[in-house]
C-alpha positions as CSV (number, residue, x, y, z in Angstrom):
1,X,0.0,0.0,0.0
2,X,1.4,3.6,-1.2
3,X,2.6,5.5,2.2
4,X,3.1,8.9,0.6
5,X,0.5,11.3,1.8
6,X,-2.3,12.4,-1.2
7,X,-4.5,14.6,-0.3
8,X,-7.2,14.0,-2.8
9,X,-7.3,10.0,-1.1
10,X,-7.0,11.9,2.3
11,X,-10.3,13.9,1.5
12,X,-11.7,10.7,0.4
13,X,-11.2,9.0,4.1
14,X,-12.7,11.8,5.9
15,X,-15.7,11.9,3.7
16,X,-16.0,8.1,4.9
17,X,-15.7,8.9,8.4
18,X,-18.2,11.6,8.4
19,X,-21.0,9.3,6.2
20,X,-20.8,7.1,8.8
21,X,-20.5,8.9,12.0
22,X,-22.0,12.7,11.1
23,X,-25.5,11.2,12.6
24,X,-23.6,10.2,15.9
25,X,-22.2,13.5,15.7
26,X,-25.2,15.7,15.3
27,X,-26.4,13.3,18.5
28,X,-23.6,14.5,20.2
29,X,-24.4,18.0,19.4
30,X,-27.6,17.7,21.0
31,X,-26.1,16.5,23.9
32,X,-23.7,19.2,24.6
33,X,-26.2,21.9,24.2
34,X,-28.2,20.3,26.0
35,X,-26.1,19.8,29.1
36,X,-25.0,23.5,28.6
37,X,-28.4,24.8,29.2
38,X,-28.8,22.5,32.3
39,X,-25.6,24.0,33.9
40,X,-25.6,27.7,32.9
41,X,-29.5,28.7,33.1
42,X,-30.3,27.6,36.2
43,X,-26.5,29.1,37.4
44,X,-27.7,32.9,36.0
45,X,-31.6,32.5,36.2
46,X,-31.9,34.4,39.9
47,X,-28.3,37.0,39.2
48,X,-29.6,40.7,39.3
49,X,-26.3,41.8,40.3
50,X,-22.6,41.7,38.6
51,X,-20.4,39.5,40.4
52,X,-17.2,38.1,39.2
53,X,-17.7,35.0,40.9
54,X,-19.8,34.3,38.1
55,X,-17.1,34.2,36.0
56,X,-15.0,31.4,38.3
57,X,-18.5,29.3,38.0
58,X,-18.4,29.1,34.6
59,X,-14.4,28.3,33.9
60,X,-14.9,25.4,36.3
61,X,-17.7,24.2,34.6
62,X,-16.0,25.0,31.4
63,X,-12.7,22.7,33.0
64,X,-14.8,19.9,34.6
65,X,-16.9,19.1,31.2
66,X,-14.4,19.8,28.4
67,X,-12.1,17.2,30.8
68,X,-14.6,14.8,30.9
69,X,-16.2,15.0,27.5
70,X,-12.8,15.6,25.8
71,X,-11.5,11.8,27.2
72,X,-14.9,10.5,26.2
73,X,-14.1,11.7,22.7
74,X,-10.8,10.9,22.3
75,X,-11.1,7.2,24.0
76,X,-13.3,6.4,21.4
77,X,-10.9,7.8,18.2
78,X,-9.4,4.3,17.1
79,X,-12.4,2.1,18.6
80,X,-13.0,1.1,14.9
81,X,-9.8,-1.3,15.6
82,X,-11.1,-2.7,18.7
83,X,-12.5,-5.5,17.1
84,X,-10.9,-7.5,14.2
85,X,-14.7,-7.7,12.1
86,X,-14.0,-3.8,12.6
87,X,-10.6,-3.2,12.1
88,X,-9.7,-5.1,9.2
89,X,-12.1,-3.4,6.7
90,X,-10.6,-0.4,8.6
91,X,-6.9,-1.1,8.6
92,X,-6.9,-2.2,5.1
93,X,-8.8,0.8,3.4
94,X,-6.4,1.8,0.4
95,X,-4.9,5.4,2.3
96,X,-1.8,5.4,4.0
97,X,-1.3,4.9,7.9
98,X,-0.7,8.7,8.1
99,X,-4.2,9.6,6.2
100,X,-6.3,7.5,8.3
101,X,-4.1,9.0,12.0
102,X,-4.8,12.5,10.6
103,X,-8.3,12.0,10.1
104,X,-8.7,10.9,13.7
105,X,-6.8,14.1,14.9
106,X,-8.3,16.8,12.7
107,X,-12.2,15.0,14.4
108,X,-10.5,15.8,17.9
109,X,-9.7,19.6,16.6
110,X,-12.9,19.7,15.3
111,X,-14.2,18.6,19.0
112,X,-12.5,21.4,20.4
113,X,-13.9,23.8,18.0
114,X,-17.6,22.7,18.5
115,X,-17.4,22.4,21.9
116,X,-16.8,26.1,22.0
117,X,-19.0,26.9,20.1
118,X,-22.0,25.5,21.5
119,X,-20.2,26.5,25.5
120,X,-20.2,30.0,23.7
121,X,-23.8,30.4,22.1
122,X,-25.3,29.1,25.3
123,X,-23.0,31.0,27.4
124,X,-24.0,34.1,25.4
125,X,-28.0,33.9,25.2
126,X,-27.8,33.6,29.0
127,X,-25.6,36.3,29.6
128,X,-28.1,38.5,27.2
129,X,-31.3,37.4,29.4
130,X,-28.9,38.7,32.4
131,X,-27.7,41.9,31.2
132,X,-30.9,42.8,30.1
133,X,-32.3,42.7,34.0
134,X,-28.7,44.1,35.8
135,X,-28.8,47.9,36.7
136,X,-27.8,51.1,34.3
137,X,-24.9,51.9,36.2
138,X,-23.3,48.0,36.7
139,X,-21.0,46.7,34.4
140,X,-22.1,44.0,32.1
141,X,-21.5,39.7,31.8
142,X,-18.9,39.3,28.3
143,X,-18.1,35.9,27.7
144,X,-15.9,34.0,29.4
145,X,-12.0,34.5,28.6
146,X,-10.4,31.2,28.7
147,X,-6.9,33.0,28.7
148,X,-7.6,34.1,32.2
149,X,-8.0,33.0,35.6
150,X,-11.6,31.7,35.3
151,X,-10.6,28.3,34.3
152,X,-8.4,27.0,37.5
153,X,-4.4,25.8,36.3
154,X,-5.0,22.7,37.5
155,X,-7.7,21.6,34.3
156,X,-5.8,23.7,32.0
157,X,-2.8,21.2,32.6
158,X,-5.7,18.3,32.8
159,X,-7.0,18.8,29.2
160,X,-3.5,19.8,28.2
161,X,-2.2,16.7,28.2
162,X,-5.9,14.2,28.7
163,X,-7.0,15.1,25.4
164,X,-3.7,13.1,23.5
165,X,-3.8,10.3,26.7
166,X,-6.7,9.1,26.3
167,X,-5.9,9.7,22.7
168,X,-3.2,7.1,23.4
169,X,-5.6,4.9,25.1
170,X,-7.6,4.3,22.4
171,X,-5.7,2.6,20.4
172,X,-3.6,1.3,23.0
173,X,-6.7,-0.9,24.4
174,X,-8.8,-3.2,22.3
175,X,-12.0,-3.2,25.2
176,X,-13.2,-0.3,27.3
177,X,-10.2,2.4,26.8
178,X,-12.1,4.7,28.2
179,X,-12.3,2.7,31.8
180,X,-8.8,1.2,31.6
181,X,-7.1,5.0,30.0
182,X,-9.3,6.5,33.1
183,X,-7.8,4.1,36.0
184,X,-4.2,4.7,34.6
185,X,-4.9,8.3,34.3
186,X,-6.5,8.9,37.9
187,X,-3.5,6.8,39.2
188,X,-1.0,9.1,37.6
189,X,-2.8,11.9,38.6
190,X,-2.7,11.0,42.6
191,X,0.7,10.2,41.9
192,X,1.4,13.8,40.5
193,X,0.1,15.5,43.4
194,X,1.7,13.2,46.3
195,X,5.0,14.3,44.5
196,X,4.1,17.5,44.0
197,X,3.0,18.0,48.1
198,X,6.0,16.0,49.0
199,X,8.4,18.6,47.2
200,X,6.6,21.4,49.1
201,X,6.6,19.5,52.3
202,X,10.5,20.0,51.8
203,X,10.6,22.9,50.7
204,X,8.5,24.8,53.6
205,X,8.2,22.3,56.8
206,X,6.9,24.6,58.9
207,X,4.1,26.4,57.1
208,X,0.2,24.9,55.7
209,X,0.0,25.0,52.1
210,X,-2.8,26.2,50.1
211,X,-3.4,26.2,46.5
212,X,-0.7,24.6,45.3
213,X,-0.3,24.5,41.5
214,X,1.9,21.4,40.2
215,X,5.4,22.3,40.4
216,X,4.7,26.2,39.7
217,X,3.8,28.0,43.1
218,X,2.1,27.9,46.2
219,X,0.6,29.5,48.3
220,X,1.2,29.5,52.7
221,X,0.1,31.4,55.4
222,X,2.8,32.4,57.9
223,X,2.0,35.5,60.2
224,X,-1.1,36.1,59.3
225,X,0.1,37.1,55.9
226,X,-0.7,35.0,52.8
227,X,2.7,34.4,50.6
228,X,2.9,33.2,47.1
229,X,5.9,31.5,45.6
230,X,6.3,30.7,41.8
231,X,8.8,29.4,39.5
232,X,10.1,31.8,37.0
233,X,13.3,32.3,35.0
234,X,14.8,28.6,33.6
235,X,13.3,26.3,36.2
236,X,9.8,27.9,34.8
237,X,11.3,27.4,31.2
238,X,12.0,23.3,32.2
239,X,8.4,22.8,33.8
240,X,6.8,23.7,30.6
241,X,9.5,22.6,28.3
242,X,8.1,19.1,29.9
243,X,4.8,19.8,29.6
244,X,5.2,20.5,26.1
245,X,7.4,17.6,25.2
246,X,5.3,14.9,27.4
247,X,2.0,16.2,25.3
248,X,3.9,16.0,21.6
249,X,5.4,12.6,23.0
250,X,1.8,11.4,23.0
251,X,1.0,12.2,20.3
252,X,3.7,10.4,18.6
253,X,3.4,7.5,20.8
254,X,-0.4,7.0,19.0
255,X,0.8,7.4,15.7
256,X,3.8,4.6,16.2
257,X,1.0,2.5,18.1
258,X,-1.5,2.7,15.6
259,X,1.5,2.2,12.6
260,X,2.1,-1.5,14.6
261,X,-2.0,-2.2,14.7
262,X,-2.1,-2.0,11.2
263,X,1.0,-4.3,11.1
């Protein structure tokens, strides 16, 4: 089979993928919105006053569901190798390995760009039924900036790097990736933050932390007088050098995967 990319056979693939999955798709369209609505109306329905707590509600929300649906979505990528009555009309489809990976990684960009989208159209209706009831002289709801501090550090790094793990994971297991990816990832996670607390435990002995963010700062109370310590300069510059190469890492770590499945 040619291995050289062709884009014409490339579109070809992706027109295949969405004849047979645009229905689930549209389903899952529903579903969002749907879950949206349930989680923001209800949150805004009795605000008469600007708060920017408001804001903090939403980017956890935001964090909490693009997590979890995000994993969903990308622990179900290869699932069309699970099975071999699946996979081998799959695997042997006349594109290279590279056309059929890419396919599976432009449906998870494509994820990311719906899932705004519908977060951002429900986000905005309710913030227009708000601002129409708030005060003259208050300021007014905008939507939610996702480059700021709304959406807590901690699922920024989550979704970061979940998104191309459970990625991983669905190649990687034949039955249930999403339950077997999740364990492993849970597991790692715990084992993340024990090291993380342990470092700070030697680091400052004699003081409570609070709001630790995974090997970038925390927070302690000594005095009476709340202190913040974060990395900066080259250990900042090695933290998310890591970050960075542990997500591109996974990424290539699905590609070589799948490359042996098809083997």
């Amino acid at each position: 089979m040619n291995q050289t990319f062709d884009l014409r056979r490339f579109n070809l693939v992706l027109r295949l993928h969405f004849s047979e999955h645009l229905r689930t798709y549209l389903m899952g369209i529903g579903i969002l919105f749907g879950i949206w609505i349930i989680m923001l109306i209800p949150n805004i329905i009795h605000v008469t006053h600007f708060s920017e707590s408001l804001y903090r509600s939403h980017g956890t929300l935001f964090g909490f569901i693009f997590c979890g649906a995000g994993a969903w979505f990308a622990s179900e990528s290869f699932r069309v190798v699970g099975t071999p009555m699946r996979g081998i009309p799959f695997l042997t489809l006349p594109a290279s390995q590279f056309e059929k990976y890419l396919v599976a990684c432009l449906m998870l960009i494509l994820f990311v760009l719906v899932f705004l989208g519908v977060f951002y159209t429900v986000e905005g209706a309710a913030f227009s039924l708000v601002n129409a009831r708030l005060p003259q002289d208050e300021p007014r709801y905008h939507l939610l900036d996702l480059s700021g501090t709304a959406v807590p550090i901690e699922l920024q790094y989550v979704f970061i790097a979940g998104i191309p793990f459970f990625f991983l994971g669905s190649i990687y297991f034949s039955k249930v990736p999403f339950v077997k990816t999740g364990v492993i990832a849970f597991a790692l996670l715990f084992g993340i933050i024990f090291l993380n607390e342990f470092i700070i435990k030697q680091l400052f002995p004699s003081w409570e932390s609070y709001g630790a963010k995974p090997f970038r700062s925390v927070t302690f109370l000594q005095h009476r007088i709340w202190y913040d310590v974060a990395l900066s300069g080259t250990p900042k510059m090695i933290v998310d050098a890591f970050l960075i190469l542990t997500v591109a890492g996974l990424w290539v770590a699905t590609y070589i995967r799948f490359k042996e499945k098809e083997v």
